[in-house]
C-alpha positions in Angstrom: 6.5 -17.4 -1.9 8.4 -14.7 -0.8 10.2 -14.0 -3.9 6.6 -13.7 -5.1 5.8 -11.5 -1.8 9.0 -8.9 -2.9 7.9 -8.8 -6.8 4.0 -7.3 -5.9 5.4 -5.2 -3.0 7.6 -3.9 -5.9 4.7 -3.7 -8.1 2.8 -1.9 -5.3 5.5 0.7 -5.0 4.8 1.1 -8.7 1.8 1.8 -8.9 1.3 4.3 -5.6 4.1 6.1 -7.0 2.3 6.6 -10.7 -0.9 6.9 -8.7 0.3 9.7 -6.2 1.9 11.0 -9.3 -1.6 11.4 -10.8 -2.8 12.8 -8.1 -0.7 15.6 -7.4 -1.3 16.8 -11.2 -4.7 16.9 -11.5 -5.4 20.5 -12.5 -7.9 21.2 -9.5 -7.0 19.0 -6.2 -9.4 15.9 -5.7 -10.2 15.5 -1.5 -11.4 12.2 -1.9 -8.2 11.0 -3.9 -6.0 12.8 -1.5 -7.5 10.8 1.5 -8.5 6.9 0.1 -3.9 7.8 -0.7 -3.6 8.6 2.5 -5.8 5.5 3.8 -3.5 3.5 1.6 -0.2 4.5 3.1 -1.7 4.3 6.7 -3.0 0.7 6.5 -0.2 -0.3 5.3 1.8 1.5 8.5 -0.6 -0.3 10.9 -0.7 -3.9 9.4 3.6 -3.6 9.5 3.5 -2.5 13.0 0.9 -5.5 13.7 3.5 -7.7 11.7 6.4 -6.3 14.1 4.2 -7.0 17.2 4.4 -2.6 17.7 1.3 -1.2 18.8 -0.7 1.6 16.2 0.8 4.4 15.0 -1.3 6.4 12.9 -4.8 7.0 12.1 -6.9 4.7 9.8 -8.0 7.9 7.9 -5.5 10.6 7.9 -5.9 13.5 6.5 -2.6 14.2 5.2 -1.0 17.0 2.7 0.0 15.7 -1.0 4.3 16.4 -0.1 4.1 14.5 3.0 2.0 11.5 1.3 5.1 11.1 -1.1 7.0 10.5 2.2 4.9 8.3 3.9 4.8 6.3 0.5 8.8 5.4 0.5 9.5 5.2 3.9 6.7 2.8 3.9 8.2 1.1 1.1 11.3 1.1 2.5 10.3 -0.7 6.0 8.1 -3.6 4.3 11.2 -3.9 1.6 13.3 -4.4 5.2 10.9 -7.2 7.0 10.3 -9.3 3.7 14.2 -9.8 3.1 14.7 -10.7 6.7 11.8 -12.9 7.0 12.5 -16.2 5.8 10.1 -18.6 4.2 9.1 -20.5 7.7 8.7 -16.9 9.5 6.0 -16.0 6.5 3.4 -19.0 7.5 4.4 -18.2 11.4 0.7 -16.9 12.4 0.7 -13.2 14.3 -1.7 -12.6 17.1 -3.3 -8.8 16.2 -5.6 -6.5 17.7 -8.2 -4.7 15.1 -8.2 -0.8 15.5 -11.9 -1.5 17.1 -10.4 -3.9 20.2 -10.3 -7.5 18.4 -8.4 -10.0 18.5 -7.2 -12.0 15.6 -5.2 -14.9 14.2 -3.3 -14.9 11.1 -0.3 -15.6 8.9 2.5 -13.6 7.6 1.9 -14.4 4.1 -2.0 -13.6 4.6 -1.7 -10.2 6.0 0.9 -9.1 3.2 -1.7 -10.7 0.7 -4.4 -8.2 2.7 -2.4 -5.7 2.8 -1.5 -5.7 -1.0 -4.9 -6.4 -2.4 -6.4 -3.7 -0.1 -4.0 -1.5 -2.1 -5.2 -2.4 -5.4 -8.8 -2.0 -4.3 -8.2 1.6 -3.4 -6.5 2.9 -6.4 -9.3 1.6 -8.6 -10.8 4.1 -6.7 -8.8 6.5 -6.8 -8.7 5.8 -10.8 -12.3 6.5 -10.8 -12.1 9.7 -9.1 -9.1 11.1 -11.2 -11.9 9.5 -14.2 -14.9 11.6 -12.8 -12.9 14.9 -12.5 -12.3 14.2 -16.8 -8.8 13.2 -16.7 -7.5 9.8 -17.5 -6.1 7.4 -14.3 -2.3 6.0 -15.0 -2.1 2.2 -16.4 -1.7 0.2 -13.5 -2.0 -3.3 -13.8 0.3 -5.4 -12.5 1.1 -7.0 -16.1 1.9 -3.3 -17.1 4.5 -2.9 -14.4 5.6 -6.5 -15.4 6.6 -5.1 -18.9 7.7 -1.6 -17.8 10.3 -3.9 -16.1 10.8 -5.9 -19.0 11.7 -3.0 -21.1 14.2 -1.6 -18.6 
């Protein structure tokens, strides 16, 4: 499982970086795209800090300028990179006591918050794709099978 955990956190480095990439040349900025990115990156902050048992550190919905959204995105990388290769296989079934940003508490494992975390990704560059789509450009290709044979051809 965790192999399989460090291949899509690698695919969803991928795809925030074509994503973010699309984003920043769009000929006239797009708000909406600039902040379901930001959203992204700041989920994926709080659900690591929940992992790491650290209280919230950003905003749910930051509104954040396009050079320091390129930072967020590979130190962000970077950390969840760091906690999956020292997190064994037991330690990703090990369930994690949480607090919601609203005051609830929850129970759940490792390997299902990284599974959140990912697909909740996905789901908002699809919208971001449809906003770069409704502006009259065209969104990059994405899918994960796409990043599975840009690797193949590396």
């Amino acid at each position: 499982m965790k192999t399989q955990f460090i291949n899509l956190l690698r695919y969803n480095h991928w795809a925030n970086t074509l994503v973010l990439r699309s984003i920043s040349t769009l000929p006239t900025p797009n708000l909406a795209a600039n902040n379901l990115f930001a959203h992204i990156l700041a989920a994926q902050q709080i659900w690591l800090n929940r992992l790491r048992q650290e209280g919230p550190s950003v905003a749910v919905w930051p509104i954040l300028p396009l050079k320091t959204l390129h930072t967020w995105m590979k130190i962000s990388h970077n950390d969840w990179e760091a906690c999956l290769s020292f997190w064994g296989e037991e330690a990703l079934n090990e369930s994690i006591s949480y607090q919601t940003t609203s005051g609830e508490s929850f129970l759940n494992t490792r390997a299902e918050i990284i599974t959140h975390v990912l697909n909740h990704g996905t789901h908002h560059r699809a919208q971001i794709s449809a906003q770069i789509r409704a502006t009259g450009n065209t969104p990059p290709a994405i899918d994960y099978i796409v990043f599975l044979r840009s690797l193949a051809n590396h």
